[in-house]
Structure formats: C-alpha cells, structure tokens
C-alpha positions, 0 to 999 in steps of 0.5 A: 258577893264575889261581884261585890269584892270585885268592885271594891279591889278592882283593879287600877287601869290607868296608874298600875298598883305599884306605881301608885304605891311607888307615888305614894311613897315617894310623897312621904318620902319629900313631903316628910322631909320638909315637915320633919325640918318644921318638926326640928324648928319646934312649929305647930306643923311637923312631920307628920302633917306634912306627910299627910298633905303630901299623900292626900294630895298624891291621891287626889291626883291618882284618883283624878287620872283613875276616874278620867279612865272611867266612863259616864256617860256617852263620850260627848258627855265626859268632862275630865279637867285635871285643872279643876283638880288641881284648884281643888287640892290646892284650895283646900290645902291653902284653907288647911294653911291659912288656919294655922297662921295667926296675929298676936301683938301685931305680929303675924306668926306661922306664914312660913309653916302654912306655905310649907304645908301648901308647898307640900301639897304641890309636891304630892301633886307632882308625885301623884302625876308620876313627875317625882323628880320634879316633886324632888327638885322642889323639895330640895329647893324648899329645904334650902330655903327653910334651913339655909335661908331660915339661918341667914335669917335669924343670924340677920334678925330678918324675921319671918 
C-alpha cells in the first residue's frame, strides 16, 4: 500500500512543488486577467474560463517538462519534443475558441473572445515554462489591446 501512496505523491524532479505552484498561480493571476476584462465587456467567455485555459495549458507544460525526466526505455529510445507539446495545447485550444465563434445575419461574432482564450493559453504556456514575465508582458499587452484598443474602436464604430 505504502508503494502505492508513493507513486501517487511522488515527488516532482524536475519543476520543485513550489515552483510548480508559483506557475500555476501566476496563470491564474494573467490569465484571469484578460478573462475578467471579457467578463466586464459581458462575452460568452470570462473570467472563469480564461482561467481554466491558462492553468490547463500551465499544466501541460509542467507535466511535459516532468515526463521528459522520465525514463522509457533505453536512452536512444526516449523522444521528448516540447514542440509537439506546444501543438497539442495550442490545437486544442484553437478547437476550444473556434466553438465559441459564431455568424449570424452575415456577421461574425466572438473572434476577438476565441483569440483570447487562445492567447490565454499561450500565457499559461509561458507560465508553465517558468517564462512568467514573458507570460506578464503578454498579458499586458493583451490588455491593452482589449481595453484601449476596444475603446478606440467603439468610439470609431470599427467593429470587431
């Protein structure tokens, strides 16, 4: 039994636990922020689902960099590529997007929400890679976009 409880808390070897949870929470903290400026402008994708993007994706990457630690078989065996799991996160977070885009009287409506959630994603990337300030320059930058950039819009009536 005690080998079992083993297995299942072992220890991280490559990302420490408080790093892990220092990446974690730092995707909370940038993803939140660009779901909870969605939340404000009232779109079908908040604050909560940005978070949940961000932290998945976070994940993905630590998971990623603790299974490159592992071993399977011989040595000239072992195939860790962190660009395949950068495709994988960033294709099924395009699939998670592209769903909540829409057309509707020959409008097209929520580009600008999918591409967050898509962008939020790559922030929890950042994160999980421990490139937080990296993530946090993003994150501003998307900010900007989404507020100043919106505002100028709808002042404009340029549209999304």
């Amino acid at each position: 039994m005690d080998s079992i409880l083993n297995d299942m808390t072992g220890s991280f070897s490559v990302v420490p636990l408080g790093v892990a949870a220092s990446r974690l929470f730092a995707a909370i903290v940038l993803a939140g922020m660009i779901g909870f400026e969605r939340e404000w402008q009232s779109k079908p994708a908040g604050f909560r689902t940005h978070i949940l993007v961000g932290v998945a994706a976070c994940l993905f990457v630590i998971i990623g960099q603790e299974l490159g630690d592992l071993t399977f078989g011989s040595e000239d065996q072992q195939r860790f590529d962190p660009l395949r799991l950068i495709e994988a996160v960033t294709a099924g977070v395009a699939f998670l997007a592209a769903g909540l885009i829409f057309t509707a009287n020959g409008k097209v409506w929520n580009v600008t929400t999918g591409a967050s959630i898509w962008l939020a994603g790559a922030v929890g990337m950042a994160c999980g890679a421990g490139k937080v300030l990296l993530a946090a320059l993003a994150a501003v930058i998307v900010m900007v976009v989404l507020s100043v950039v919106g505002w100028i819009e709808r002042k404009s009536d340029l549209g999304d």
